[in-house]
N, C-alpha and C positions, 0 to 999 in steps of 0.2 A: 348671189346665193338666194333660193327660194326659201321660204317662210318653212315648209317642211326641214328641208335643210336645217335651217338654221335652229330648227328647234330641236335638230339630231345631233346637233353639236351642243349646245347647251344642257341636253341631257348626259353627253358623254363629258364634257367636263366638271358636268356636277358628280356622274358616279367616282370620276377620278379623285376630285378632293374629297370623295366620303372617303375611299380607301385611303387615302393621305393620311386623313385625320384618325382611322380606326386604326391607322396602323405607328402614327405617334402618340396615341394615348396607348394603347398597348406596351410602348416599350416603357414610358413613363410610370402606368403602374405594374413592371413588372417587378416582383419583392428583389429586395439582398439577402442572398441570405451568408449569415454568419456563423461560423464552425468555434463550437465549443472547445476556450481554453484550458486545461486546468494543472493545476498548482498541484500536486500529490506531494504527501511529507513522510517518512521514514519515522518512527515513534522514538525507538531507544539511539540515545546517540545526537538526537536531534528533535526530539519534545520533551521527552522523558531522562533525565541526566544516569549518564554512566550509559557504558560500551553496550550492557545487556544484562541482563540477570545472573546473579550470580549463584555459579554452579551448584552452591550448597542445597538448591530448591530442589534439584531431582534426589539428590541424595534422601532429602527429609520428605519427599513423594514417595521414594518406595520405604520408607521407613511407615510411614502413613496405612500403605499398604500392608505390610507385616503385622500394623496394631489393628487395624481392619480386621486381619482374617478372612475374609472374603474370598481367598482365594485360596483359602487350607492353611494349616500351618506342618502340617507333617515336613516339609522339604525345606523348611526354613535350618533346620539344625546341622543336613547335611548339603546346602548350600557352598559350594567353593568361594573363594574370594573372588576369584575368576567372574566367575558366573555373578556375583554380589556387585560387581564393580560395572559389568553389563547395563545390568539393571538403573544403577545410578548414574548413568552417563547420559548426555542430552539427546544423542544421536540414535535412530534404529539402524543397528551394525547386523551382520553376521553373527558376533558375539554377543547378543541380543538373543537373536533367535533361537543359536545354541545351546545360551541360557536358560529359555523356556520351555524347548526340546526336554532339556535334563530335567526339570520339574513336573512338566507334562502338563503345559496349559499353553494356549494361541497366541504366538505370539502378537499377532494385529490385534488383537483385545485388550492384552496386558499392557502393550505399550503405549494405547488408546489411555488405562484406565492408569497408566504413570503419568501422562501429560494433564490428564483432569488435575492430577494433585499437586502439579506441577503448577500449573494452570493457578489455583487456590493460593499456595505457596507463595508465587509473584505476588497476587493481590493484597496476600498479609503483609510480604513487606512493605511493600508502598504504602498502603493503609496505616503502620507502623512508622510512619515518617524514615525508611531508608532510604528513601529514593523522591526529587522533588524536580518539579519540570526546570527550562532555562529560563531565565528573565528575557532574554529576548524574543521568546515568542508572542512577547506584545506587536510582534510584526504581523500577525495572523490581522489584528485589527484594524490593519493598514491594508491588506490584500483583501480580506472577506466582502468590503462592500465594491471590489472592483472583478471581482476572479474567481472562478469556482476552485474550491479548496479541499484538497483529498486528504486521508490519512490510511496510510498502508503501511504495515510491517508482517515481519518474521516472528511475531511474538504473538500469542496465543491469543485469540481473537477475544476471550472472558478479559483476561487481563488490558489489552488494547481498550476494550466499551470502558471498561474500571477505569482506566488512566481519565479517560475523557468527561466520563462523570466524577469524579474523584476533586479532580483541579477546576472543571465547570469550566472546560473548552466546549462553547458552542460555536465555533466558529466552520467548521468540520459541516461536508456538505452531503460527506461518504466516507464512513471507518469501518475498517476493514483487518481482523488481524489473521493470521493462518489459523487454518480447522485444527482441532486435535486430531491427535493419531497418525497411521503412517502416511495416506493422501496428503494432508497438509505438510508433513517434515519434506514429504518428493517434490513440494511446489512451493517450495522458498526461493526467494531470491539466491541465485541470478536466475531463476527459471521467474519468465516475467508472468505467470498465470495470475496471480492478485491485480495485479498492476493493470492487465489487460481486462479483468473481472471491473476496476472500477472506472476505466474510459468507456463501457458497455453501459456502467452505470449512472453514471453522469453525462452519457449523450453527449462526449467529447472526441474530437479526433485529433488533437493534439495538445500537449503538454510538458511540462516538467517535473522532472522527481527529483527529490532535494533529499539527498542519505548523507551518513558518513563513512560507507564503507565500498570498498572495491567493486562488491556485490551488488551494492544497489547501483553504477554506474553501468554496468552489465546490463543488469536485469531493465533499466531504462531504456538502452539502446535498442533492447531486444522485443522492447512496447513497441518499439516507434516514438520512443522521449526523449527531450533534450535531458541532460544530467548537471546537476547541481550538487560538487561536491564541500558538502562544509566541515570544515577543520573545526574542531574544539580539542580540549587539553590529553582526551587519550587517544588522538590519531594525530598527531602533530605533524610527528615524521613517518607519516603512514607514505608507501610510493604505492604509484598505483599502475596495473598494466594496463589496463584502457582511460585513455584520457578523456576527464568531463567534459561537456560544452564549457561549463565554468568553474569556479572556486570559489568561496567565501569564509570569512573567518568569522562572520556575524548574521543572521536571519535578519536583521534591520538594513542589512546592505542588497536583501533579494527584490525587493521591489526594481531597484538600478538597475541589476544585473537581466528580471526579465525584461523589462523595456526593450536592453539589446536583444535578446532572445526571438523576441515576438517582432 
């Protein structure tokens, strides 16, 4: 081999270990990347004690409204019971609408301006000591420094921030309760729109929701979540038609249970 030569080969096996070595550091730092977990929790039923608020509150919301005024008092006197009972119910029906038809005011206003005092009503009684969280949500203290930790419910989003400031749960990374009025009552669970609002929000793409009720095992599945259903004393013998990923009778046993999850 002449000296030319040989020094055409030694350039060609030095380009070959440059690209060797550019192309194993390369893979060396190329990043991991890791997709956010998280934890979402159900308020009533499951931080907050008792199934949900109890129905007296809409009744004393439109009562609220009637001492208000605000909204006339002329058609108070010749109000139906019918139409009285509309009003007090948690739901926007037909017989809602009905109701407001015969008075002559908007419905999507009125039933905005029932849930506000609805909305109040919850916070007085908790405020009031009716209602106080579970002792086992000392689990949060065990998940918080490992897991991004959600709070979602069905329950009026004033009342939900209230619960959380209230009991001085900072553990909570994203709370979240439904809007007032009728957008929010059409995007409850099982419709998974919150649910999906706080994987968007937490830059998660997968999770768990931990309810106690049918609804929220639904509305999980329908995230894209596994379902975490937990039993306490007014869902005992709840049956349910979609079955959870899991079950629990205690928040102290969720850490175990995502382990298998994840």
């Amino acid at each position: 081999m002449t000296e030319s030569e040989t020094d055409a080969a030694t350039r060609a096996q030095s380009e070959k270990d440059s690209e060797t070595n550019t192309a194993a550091h390369s893979n060396s730092e190329t990043p991991t990347t890791e997709t956010t977990f998280a934890v979402l929790f159900d308020m009533d039923g499951v931080i907050l004690k008792g199934r949900g608020a109890d129905p007296i509150v809409h009744k004393q919301a439109f009562e609220d409204i009637l001492e208000e005024q605000e909204w006339g008092q002329s058609w108070e006197q010749s109000l139906s019971q019918s139409h009285r009972s509309a009003f007090e119910q948690y739901e926007y029906t037909e017989e809602f609408v009905t109701a407001c038809e015969a008075i002559d005011v908007d419905p999507v206003a009125f039933y905005a301006a029932r849930e506000e005092r609805s909305a109040q009503r919850i916070v007085d009684r908790i405020a009031d000591g009716h209602r106080g969280v579970y002792s086992d949500i000392d689990a949060l203290n065990t998940l918080a420094g490992e897991m991004t930790l959600g709070l979602v419910s069905n329950n009026y989003h004033p009342a939900v921030q209230f619960v959380v400031d209230h009991f001085d749960i900072d553990r909570f990374d994203h709370v979240r309760g439904r809007d007032i009025g009728v957008d929010g009552f059409r995007r409850r669970k099982p419709d998974p729109h919150y649910l999906e609002e706080a994987l968007d929000a937490l830059g998660a793409e997968s999770g768990v929701y931990v309810g106690d009720r049918g609804t929220d095992v639904v509305a999980a599945h329908r995230a894209g979540l596994e379902s975490v259903f937990l039993r306490r004393p007014h869902n005992t013998v709840a049956t349910l038609d979609t079955a959870p990923t899991a079950s629990i009778d205690d928040l102290r046993d969720l850490p175990r249970v995502l382990e298998q999850i994840k």
